[in-house]
C-alpha positions in Angstrom: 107.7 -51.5 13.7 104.5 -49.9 14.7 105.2 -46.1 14.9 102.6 -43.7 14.4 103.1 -40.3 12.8 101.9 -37.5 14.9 103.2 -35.1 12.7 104.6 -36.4 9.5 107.7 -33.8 7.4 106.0 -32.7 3.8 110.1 -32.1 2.3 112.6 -34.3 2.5 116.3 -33.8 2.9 116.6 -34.0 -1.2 114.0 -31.3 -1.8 115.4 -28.9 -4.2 118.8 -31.3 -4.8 118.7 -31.5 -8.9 118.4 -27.5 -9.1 121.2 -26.5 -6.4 123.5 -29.4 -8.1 123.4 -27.4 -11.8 123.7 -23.8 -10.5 126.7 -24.6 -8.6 128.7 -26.8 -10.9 128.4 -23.9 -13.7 129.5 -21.5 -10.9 132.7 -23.7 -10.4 133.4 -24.4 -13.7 133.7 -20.4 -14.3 135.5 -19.9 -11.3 137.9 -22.4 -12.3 138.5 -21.1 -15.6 138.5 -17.4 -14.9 140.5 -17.6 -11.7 140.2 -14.5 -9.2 137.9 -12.2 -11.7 135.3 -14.3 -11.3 135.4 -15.0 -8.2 135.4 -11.2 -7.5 132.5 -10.6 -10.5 130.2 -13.2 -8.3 131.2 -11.6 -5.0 129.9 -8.6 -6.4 126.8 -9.9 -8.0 126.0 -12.2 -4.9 126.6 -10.4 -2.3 127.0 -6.7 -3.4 130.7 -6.5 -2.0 133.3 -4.9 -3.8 135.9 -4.4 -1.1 139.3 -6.0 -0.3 138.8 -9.9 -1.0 141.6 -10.2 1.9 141.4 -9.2 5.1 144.0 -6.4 5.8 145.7 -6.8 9.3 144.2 -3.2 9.9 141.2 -4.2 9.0 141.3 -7.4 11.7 142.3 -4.5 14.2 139.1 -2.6 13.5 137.1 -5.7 14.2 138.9 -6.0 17.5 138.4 -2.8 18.5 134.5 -3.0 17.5 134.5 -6.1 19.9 133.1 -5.5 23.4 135.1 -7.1 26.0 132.3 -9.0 27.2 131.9 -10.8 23.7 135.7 -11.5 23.7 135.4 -13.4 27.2 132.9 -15.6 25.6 134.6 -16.3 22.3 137.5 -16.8 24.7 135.4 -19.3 26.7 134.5 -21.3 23.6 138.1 -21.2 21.7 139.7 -22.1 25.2 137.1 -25.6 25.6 137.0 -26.3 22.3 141.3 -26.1 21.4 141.2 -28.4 24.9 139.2 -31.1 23.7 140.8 -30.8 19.8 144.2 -31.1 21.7 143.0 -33.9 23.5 141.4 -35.7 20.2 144.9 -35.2 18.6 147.0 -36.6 21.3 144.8 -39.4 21.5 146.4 -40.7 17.3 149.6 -41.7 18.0 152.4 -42.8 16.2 153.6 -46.5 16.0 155.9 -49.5 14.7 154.9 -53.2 15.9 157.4 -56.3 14.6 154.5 -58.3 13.2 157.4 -61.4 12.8 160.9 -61.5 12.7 162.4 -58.4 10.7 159.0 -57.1 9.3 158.1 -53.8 11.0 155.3 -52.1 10.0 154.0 -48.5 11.7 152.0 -45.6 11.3 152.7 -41.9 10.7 150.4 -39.2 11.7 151.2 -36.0 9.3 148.9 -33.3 9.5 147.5 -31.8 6.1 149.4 -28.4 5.3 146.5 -26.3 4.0 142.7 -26.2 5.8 140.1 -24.1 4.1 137.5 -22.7 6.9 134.2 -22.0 5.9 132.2 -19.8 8.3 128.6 -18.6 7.6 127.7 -15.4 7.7 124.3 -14.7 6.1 121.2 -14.8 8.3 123.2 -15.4 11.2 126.9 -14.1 12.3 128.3 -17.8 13.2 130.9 -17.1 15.2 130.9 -20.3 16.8 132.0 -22.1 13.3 135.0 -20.1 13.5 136.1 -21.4 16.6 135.3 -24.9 15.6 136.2 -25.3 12.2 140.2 -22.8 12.8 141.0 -23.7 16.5 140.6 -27.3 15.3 142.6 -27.5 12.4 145.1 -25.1 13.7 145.4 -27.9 16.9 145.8 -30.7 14.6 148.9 -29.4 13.4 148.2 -28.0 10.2 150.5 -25.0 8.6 148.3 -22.5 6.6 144.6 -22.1 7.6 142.3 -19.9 5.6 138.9 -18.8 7.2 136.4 -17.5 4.7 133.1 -16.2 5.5 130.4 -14.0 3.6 130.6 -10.5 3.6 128.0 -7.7 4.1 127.8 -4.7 1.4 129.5 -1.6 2.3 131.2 -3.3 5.4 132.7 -6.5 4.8 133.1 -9.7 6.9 131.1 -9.4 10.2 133.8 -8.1 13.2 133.0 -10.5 15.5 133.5 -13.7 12.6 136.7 -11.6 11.8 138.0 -11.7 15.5 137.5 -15.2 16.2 139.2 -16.5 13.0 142.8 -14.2 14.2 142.0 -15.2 18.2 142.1 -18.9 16.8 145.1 -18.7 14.2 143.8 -18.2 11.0 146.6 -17.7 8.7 144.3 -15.7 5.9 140.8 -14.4 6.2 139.0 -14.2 3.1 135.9 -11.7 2.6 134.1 -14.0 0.3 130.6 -16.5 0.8 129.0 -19.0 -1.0 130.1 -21.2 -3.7 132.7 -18.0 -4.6 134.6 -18.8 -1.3 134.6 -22.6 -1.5 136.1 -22.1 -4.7 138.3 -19.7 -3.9 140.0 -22.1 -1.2 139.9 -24.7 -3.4 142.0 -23.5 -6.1 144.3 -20.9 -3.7 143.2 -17.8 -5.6 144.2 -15.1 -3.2 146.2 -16.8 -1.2 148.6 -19.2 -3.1 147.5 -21.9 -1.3 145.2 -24.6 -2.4 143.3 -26.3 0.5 144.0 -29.6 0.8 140.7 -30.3 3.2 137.4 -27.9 3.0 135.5 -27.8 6.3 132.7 -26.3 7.7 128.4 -25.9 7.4 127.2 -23.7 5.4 123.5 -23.3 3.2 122.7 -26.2 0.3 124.6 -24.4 -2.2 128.2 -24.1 -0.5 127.6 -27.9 0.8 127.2 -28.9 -2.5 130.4 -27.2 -3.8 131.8 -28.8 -1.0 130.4 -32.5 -2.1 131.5 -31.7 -5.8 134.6 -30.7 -5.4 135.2 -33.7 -3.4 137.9 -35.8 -4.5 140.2 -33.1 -6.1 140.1 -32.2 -2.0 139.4 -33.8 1.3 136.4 -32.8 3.3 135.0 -32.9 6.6 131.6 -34.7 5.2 128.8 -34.4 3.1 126.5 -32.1 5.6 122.9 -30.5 4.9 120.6 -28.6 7.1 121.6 -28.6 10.3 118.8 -31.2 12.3 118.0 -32.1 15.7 116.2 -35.6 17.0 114.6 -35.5 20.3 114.4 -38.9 22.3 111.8 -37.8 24.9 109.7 -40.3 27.5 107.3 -39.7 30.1 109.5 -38.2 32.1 111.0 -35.4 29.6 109.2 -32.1 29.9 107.4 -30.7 26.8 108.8 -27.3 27.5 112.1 -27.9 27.3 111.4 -30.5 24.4 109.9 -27.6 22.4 112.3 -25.0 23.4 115.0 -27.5 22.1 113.2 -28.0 19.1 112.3 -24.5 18.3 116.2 -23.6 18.8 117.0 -25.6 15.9 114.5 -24.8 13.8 115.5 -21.1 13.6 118.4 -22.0 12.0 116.5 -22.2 8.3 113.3 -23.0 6.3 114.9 -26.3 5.6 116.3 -27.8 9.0 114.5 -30.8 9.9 113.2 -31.0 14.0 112.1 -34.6 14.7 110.6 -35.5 18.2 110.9 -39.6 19.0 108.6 -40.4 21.9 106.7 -43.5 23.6 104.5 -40.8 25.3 101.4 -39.7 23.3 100.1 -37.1 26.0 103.8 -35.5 25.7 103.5 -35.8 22.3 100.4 -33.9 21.8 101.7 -31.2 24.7 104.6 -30.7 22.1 102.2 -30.4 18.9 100.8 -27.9 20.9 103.1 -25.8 22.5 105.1 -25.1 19.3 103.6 -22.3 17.5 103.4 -20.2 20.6 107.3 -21.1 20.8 107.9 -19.8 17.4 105.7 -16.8 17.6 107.5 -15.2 19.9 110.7 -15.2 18.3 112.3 -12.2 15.9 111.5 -12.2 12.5 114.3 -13.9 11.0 114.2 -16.3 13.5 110.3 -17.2 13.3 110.5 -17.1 9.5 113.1 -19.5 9.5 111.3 -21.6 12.2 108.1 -21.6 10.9 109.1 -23.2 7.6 110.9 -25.8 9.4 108.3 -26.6 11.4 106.0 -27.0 9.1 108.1 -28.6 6.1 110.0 -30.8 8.5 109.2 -31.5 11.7 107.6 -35.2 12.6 106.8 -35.9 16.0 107.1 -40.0 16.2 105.3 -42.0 18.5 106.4 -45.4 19.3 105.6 -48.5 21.5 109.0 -48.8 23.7 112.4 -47.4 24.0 114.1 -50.1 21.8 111.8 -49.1 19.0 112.4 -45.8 20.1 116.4 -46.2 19.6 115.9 -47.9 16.0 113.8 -45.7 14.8 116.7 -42.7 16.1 119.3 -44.9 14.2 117.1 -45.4 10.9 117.3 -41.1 11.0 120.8 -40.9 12.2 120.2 -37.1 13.6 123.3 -34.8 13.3 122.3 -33.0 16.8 120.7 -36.4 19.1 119.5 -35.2 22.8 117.9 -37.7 25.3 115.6 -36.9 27.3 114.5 -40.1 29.3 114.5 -42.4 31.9 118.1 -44.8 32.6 120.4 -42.7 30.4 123.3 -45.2 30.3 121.2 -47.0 28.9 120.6 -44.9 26.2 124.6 -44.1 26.0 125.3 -47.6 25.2 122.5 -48.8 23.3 122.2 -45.6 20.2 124.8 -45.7 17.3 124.1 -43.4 14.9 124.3 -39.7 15.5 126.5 -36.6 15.2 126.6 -35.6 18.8 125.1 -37.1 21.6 123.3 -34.6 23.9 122.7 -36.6 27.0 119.9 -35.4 29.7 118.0 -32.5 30.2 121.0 -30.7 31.8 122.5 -30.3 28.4 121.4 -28.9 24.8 122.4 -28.5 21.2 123.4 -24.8 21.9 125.7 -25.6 24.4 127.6 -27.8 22.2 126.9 -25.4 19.0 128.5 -22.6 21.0 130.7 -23.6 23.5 131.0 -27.0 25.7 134.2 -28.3 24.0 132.8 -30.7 21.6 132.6 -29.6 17.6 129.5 -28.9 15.8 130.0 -29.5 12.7 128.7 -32.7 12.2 127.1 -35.2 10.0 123.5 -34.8 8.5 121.6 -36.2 5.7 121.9 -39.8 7.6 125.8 -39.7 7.4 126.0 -40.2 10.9 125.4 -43.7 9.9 129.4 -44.2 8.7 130.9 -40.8 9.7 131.2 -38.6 12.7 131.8 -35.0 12.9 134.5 -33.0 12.2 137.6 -33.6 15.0 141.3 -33.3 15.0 141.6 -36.4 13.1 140.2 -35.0 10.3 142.9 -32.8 9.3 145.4 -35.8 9.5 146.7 -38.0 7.2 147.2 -41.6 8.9 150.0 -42.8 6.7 152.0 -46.5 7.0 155.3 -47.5 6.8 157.0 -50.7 6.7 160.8 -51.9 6.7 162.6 -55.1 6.7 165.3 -57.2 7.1 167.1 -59.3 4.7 166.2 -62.3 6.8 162.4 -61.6 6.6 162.7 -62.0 3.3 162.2 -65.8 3.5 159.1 -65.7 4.4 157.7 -62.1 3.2 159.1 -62.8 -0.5 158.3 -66.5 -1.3 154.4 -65.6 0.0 154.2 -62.6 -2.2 155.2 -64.0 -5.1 153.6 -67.6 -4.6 149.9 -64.7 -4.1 151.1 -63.0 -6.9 151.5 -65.7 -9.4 147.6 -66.9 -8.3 147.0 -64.0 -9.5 148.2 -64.0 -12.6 150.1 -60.8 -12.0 153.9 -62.2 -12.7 155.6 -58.7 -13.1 154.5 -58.1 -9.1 156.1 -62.3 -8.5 159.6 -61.9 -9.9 160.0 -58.6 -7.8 160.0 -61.4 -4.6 162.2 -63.8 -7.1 164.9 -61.5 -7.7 165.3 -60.3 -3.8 165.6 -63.9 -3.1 168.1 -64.6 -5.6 170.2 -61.8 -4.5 170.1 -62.3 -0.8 169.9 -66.2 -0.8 171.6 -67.4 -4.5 172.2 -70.4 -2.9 169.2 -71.9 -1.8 166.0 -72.8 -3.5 162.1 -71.3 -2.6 158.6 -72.4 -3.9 158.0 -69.7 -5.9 154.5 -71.4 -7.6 151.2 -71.4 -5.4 
């Protein structure tokens, strides 16, 4: 290929990877072994918060009542789009039995997990948003006992609005606990009684590694970094909105990559330029956050057609993809690899982050290359099933064991040779491959 960099990243998505792996697999390890103390001791020494670990119902009343009802409209507005397209994602897995030949029947089950552990950030930013997909999702899939757990502020707990979104969208339990401490926590039921049997939900590099460690022992929705966003931008696209988009990501922390793919140098350079204005005029948080982005991880890719254009999208495999060009089905069926697909100028990450029905919690760190993002499915178990008829044993039996026996694995053969012999002792198989 012949891109040029018009602004290369100085970080990479492993930066800092070795240090957050040891500091959270001795946090776990204690948390394991010393149960809800610890959990409790790091709460306190984490995150200054020594109140109730478990969210009283009086205390989810207080949170309501703090709630204007103009905020409650809007959480409303998400939970209701985003339930509707998790309800339409799990009516879309059905079950089934097919007769593959005579008196074999095979079928699928779909069984929803029992217990989903939330994670919702609550640090820089009150993510409301992950509440609504991470609970509404899970709770539409079917599954029994959901616990939402989110960090919690000192002196005042678990921020009202988080705590309101998790009850609107059925959590079952609401834990006042962040980090590493509250992955934990919902990994090995302390303060509940109920172990999760899936973790989902973003969170910073320490709670994803928890998340990637404890992987295995318990499901998860994926391996997921920094949030990022790709830009596929022409000469049509307008480098206002391009930065806006890109500045709207990048608030979200030092570390979230912002990468602009283009075949237009002017826009380009119109971009380059129009960013730092973009982030100076944000809050502090926000332009802290930004800045260090921005200049840690933001590339701005300039490339000699759209087809290079769309390979070089699919080497990065963005979590957040948005299109910004000319012949957009094109786009739509040529791209594979992405989280979400954000598909004209019309639409934006936020609108998907916040409300437009589809989930946010997606794939980063180039997993969009075999995964997508979290959906109802996730929160099922696809199990099989398969029944048969004395009859189909002619066929079903003599194959296994004649495979078997090539094999060398006779104990798995004479499990076909002894149905045979009792269903048909008077006639004779080939038994040998």
């Amino acid at each position: 290929m012949t891109i040029e960099y018009l602004k290369k990243a100085e970080k990479s998505a492993a930066t800092g990877e070795d240090d957050t792996r040891n500091i959270v697999s001795q946090m776990l390890t204690e948390i394991e072994a010393g149960g809800e103390e610890k959990a409790i001791e790091y709460a306190a020494k984490l995150d200054n918060y020594t109140g109730n670990i478990v969210v009283t119902g009086e205390e989810i009343d207080a949170a309501a009542a703090k709630i204007s009802q103009q905020v409650k409209d809007d959480i409303q507005f998400a939970y209701d789009r985003v339930r509707g397209f998790a309800e339409k994602q799990r009516a879309a897995l059905v079950d089934f039995e097919v007769e593959l030949s005579p008196g074999l029947f095979a079928g699928q089950k779909q069984i929803p997990v029992q217990t989903a552990g939330c994670y919702v950030p609550g640090g820089r930013y009150a993510h409301v948003a992950s509440a609504v997909m991470s609970v509404a999702t899970a709770k539409a899939a079917g599954v029994d006992h959901v616990i939402a757990c989110s960090p919690p502020k000192p002196g005042e707990g678990v921020n009202p609005a988080i705590i309101y979104t998790a009850n609107l969208c059925g959590a079952d339990t609401i834990l006042a606990m962040g980090g590493v401490q509250g992955i934990a926590a919902m990994a090995f039921g302390l303060f509940t009684g109920h172990a999760a049997d899936i973790l989902v939900g973003p969170g910073n590099r320490f709670v994803a590694e928890a998340k990637r460690m404890l992987f295995g022992r318990v499901g998860i929705d994926l391996f997921a970094g920094p949030t990022e966003i790709a830009i596929i931008a022409d000469k049509t696209a307008d480098p206002m909105i391009v930065a806006s988009d890109l500045v709207g990501q990048a608030e979200h922390g030092l570390d979230s990559p912002c990468w602009l793919f283009t075949t237009d140098r002017e826009l380009g350079e119109k971009v380059l330029e129009l960013m730092p204005g973009f982030i100076a005029k944000l809050p502090d948080t926000a332009r802290t956050a930004a800045e260090g982005s921005w200049r840690d991880y933001g590339e701005v890719i300039l490339c000699s057609d759209r087809e290079e254009m769309a390979q070089v999208s699919d080497q990065y495999a963005g979590e957040h993809l948005e299109v910004q060009a000319e012949d957009l089905d094109w786009w739509v069926n040529r791209l594979r690899n992405y989280g979400s697909l954000f598909v004209g100028e019309e639409t934006t990450v936020a609108f998907g982050d916040k409300c437009s029905g589809t989930n946010h919690i997606l794939p980063t760190k180039g997993a969009g290359r075999y995964t997508g993002g979290l959906y109802a499915g996730k929160f099922i178990k696809t199990v099989t099933t398969q029944r048969m008829s004395r009859e189909a044993n002619r066929e079903v039996a003599a194959a296994a064991a004649r495979i078997s026996r090539l094999e060398g694995m006779e104990a798995h053969a004479r499990t076909g040779d002894d149905r045979l012999g009792k269903y048909f002792p008077d006639e004779t198989f080939k038994l040998q491959p």
